[in-house]
Backbone as numpy.savetxt, mean C-alpha at the origin, in Angstrom:
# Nx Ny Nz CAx CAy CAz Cx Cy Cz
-39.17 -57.49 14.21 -38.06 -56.75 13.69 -38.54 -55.94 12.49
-38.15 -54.69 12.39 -38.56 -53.89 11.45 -37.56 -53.28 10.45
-38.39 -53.81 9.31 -37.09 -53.45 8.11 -37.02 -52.06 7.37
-36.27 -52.03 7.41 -36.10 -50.29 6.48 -36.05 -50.52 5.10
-36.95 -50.28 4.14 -36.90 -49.87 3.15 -35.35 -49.01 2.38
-35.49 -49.14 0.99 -34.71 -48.01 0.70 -34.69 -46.87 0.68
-36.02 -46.67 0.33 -36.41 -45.11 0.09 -36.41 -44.53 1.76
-36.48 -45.36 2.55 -35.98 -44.46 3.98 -34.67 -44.05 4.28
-33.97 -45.29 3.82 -32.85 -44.98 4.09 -31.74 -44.16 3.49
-32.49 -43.58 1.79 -32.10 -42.46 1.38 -32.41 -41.16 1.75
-33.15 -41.20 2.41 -34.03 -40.12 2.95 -33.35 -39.28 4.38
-32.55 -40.99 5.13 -31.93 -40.49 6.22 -30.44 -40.05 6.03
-30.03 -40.30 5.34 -28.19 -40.37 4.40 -28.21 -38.95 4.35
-29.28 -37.66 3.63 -29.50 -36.58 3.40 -28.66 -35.54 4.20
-28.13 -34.92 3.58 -27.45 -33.81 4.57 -27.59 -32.10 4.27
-28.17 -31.27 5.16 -28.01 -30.22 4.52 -26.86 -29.35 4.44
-27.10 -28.57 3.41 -25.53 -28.08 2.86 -25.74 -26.50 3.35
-26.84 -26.27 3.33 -27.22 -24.57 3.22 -27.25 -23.98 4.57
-26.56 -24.11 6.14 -26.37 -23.48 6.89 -24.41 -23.28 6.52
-24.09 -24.75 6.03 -22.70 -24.26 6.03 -22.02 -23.63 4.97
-22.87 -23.24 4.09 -22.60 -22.45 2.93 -23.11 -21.32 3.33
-23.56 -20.77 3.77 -24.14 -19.64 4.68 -22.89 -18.80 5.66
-22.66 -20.04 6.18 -21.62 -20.11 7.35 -20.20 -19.33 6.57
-19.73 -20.01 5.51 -18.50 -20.15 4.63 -18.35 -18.65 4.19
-19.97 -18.43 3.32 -19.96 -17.02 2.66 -20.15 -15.89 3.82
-20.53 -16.15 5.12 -19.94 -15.32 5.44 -18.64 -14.61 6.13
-18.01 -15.80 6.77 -16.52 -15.62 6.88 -15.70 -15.15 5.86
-16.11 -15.33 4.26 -15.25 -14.68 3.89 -15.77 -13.41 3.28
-17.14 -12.66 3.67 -17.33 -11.56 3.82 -16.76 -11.06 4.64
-16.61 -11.38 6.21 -16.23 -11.14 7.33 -14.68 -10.20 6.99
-13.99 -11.44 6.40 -12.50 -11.05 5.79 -12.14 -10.70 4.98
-13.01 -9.94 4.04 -12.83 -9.50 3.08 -13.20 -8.01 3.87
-13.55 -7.83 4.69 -13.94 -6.60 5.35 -13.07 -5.73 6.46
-12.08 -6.80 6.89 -11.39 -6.63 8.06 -9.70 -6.81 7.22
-9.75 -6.89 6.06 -8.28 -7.08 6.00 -8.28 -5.29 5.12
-6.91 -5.26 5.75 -6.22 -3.98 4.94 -5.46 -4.49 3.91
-4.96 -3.35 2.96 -4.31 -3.37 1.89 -2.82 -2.65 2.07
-2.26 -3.07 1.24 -0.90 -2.02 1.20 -0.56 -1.88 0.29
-0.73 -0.18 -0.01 -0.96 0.68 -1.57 0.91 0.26 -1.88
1.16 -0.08 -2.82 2.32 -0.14 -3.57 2.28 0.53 -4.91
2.96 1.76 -5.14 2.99 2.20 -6.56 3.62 1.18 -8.10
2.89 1.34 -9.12 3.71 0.73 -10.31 4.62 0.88 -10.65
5.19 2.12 -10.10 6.32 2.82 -10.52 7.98 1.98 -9.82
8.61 1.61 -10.89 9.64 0.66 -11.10 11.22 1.36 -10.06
11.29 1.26 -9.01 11.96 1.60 -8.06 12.69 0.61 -7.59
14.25 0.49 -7.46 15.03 -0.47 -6.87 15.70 0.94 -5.41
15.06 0.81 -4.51 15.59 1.37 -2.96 16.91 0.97 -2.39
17.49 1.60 -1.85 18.69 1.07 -1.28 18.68 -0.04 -0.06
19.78 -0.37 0.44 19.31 -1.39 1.21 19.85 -0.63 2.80
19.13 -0.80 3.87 19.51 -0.47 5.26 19.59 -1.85 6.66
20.40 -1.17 7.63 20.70 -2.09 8.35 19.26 -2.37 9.56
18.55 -0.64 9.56 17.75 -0.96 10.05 16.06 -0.19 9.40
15.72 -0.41 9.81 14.15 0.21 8.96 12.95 0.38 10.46
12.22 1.53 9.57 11.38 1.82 10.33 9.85 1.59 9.78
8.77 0.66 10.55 7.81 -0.02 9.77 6.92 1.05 9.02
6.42 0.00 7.96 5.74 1.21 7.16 4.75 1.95 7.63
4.43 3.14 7.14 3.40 3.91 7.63 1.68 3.67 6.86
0.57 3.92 7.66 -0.15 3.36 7.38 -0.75 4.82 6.15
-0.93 5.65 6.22 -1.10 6.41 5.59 -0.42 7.73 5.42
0.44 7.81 3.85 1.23 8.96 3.94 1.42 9.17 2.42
1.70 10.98 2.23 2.06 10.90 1.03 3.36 10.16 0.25
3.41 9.78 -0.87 4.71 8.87 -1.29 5.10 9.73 -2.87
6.15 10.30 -2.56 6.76 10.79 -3.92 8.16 9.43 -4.08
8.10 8.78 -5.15 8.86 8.33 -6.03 9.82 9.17 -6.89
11.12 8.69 -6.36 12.06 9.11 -7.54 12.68 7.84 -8.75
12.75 8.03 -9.99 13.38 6.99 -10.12 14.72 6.96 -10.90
15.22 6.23 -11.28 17.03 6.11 -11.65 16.87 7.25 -12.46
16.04 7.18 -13.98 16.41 8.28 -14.33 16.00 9.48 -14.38
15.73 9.65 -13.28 15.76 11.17 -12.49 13.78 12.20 -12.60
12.83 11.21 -12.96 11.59 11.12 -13.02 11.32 11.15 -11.71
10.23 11.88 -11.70 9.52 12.43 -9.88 7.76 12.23 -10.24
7.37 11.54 -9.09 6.32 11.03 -9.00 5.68 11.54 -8.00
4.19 11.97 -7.71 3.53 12.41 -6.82 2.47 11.11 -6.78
2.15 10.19 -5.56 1.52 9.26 -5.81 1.69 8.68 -7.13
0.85 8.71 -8.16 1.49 7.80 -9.55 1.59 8.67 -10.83
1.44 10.52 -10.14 1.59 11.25 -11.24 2.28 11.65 -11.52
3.32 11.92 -12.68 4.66 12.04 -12.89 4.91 13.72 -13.01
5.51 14.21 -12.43 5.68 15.97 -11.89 7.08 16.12 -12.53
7.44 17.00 -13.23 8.39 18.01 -13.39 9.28 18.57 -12.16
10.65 18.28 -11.96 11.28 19.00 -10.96 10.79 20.44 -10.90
10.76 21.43 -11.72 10.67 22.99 -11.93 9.45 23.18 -11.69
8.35 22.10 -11.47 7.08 22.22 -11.16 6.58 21.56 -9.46
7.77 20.86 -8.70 7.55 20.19 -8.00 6.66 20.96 -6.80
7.14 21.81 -7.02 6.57 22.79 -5.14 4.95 23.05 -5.21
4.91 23.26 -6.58 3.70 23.90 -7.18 2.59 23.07 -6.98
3.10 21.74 -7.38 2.31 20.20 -7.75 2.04 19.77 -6.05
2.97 19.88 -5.75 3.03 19.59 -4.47 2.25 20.23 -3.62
1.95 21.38 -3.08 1.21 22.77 -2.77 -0.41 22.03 -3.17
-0.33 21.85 -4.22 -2.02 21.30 -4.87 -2.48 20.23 -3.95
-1.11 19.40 -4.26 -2.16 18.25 -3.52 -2.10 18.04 -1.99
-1.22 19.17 -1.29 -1.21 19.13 0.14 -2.32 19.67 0.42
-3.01 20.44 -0.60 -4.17 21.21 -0.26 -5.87 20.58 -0.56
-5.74 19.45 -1.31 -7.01 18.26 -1.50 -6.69 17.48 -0.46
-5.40 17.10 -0.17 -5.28 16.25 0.76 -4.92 16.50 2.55
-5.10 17.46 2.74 -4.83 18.45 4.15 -4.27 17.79 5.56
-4.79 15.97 5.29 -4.93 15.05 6.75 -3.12 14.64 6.66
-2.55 14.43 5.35 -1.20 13.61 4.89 -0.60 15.25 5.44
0.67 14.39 6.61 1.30 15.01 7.52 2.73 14.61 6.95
3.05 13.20 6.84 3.82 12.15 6.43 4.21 12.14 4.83
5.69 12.07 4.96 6.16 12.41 3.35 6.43 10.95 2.78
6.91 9.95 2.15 7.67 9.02 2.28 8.54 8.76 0.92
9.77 9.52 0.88 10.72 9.41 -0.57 11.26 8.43 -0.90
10.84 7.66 -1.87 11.45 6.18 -2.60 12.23 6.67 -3.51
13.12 6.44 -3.32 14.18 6.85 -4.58 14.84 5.54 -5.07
15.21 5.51 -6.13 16.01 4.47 -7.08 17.42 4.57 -5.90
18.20 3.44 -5.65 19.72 3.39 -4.89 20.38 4.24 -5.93
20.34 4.55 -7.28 20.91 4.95 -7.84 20.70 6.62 -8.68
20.02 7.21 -7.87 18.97 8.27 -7.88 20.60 9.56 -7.44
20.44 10.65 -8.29 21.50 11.72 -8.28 20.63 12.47 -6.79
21.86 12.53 -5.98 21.71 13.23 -4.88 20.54 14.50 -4.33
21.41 15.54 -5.35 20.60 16.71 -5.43 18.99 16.67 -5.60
18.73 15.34 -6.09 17.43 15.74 -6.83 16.64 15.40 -5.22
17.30 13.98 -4.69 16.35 13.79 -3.31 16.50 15.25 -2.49
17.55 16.12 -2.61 17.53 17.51 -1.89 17.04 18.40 -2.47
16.32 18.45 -3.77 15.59 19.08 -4.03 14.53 18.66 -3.74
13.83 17.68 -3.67 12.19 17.11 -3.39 12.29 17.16 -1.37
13.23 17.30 -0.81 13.04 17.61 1.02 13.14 18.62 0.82
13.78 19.79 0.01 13.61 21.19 0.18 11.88 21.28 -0.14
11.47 21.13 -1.47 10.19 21.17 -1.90 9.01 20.51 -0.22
9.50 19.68 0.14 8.30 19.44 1.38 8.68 20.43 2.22
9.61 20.90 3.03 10.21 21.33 4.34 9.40 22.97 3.25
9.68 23.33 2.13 8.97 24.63 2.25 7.40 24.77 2.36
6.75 23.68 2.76 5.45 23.32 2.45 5.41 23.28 4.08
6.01 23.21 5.10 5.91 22.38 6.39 5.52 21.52 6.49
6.39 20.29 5.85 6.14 18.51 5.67 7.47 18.49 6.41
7.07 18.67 7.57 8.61 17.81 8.59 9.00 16.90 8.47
7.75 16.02 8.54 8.34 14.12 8.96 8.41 13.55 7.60
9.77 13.62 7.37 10.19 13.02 6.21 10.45 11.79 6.06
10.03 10.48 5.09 10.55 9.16 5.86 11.17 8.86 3.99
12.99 8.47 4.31 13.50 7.98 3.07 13.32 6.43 3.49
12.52 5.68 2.21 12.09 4.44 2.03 13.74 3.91 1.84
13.70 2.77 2.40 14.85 1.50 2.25 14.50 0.61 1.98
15.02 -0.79 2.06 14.60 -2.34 1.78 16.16 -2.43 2.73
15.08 -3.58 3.74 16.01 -4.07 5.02 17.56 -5.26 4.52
18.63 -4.73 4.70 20.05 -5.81 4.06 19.05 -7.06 4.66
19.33 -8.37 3.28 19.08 -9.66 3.97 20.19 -10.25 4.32
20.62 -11.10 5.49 21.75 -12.05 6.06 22.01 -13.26 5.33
């Protein structure tokens, strides 16, 4: 009968760690590669609420309006009397954005969202999408 020492039997206990740390770091390379983001502006917007909604778009321009009556181009804050102008600029760096998408405050003065669809529609920005937040039950 043959006895095992200790020092063998520490020897056999041993486990290696470095294929599954290998393994680990790269799954979450993997997923760190494959997940998308969804751009949300800082800009402090309470949307109205709708019965039904249409899912978000994956890439589009987003002008922000907010309560008090401040207009946003992505996160840069534009002048109504300047809007077409501002607008014009960056349809023209940005040429691929087809897609409008107007967030306005629920409490946002009418005219101004009909002034910022006049400002796209004279640009030929058809597809206009007014942002909501879906009623909860």
């Amino acid at each position: 009968m043959k006895f095992i020492n200790e020092d063998e039997l520490k020897s056999m206990v041993m486990f290696n760690m470095t294929p599954l740390i290998d393994v680990v770091l790269l799954l979450i390379i993997f997923f760190m590669l494959t997940t998308t983001f969804i751009y949300q502006s800082g800009i402090n917007i309470n949307p109205p609420h709708a019965k039904s909604s249409v899912p978000e778009v994956k890439r589009a321009l987003v002008i922000s309006i907010t309560e008090s009556g401040r207009i946003f181009i992505e996160n840069k804050e534009v002048y109504p009397y300047d809007l077409e102008k501002e607008l014009a600029s960056y349809i023209q760096t940005h040429p691929e954005l087809k897609t409008v998408i107007i967030k306005g405050d629920k409490d946002v003065k009418y005219g101004l969202v009909v002034r910022v669809m006049d400002a796209c529609n004279s640009l030929n920005l058809k597809d206009l999408i007014i942002s909501t937040t879906p009623e909860q039950d």
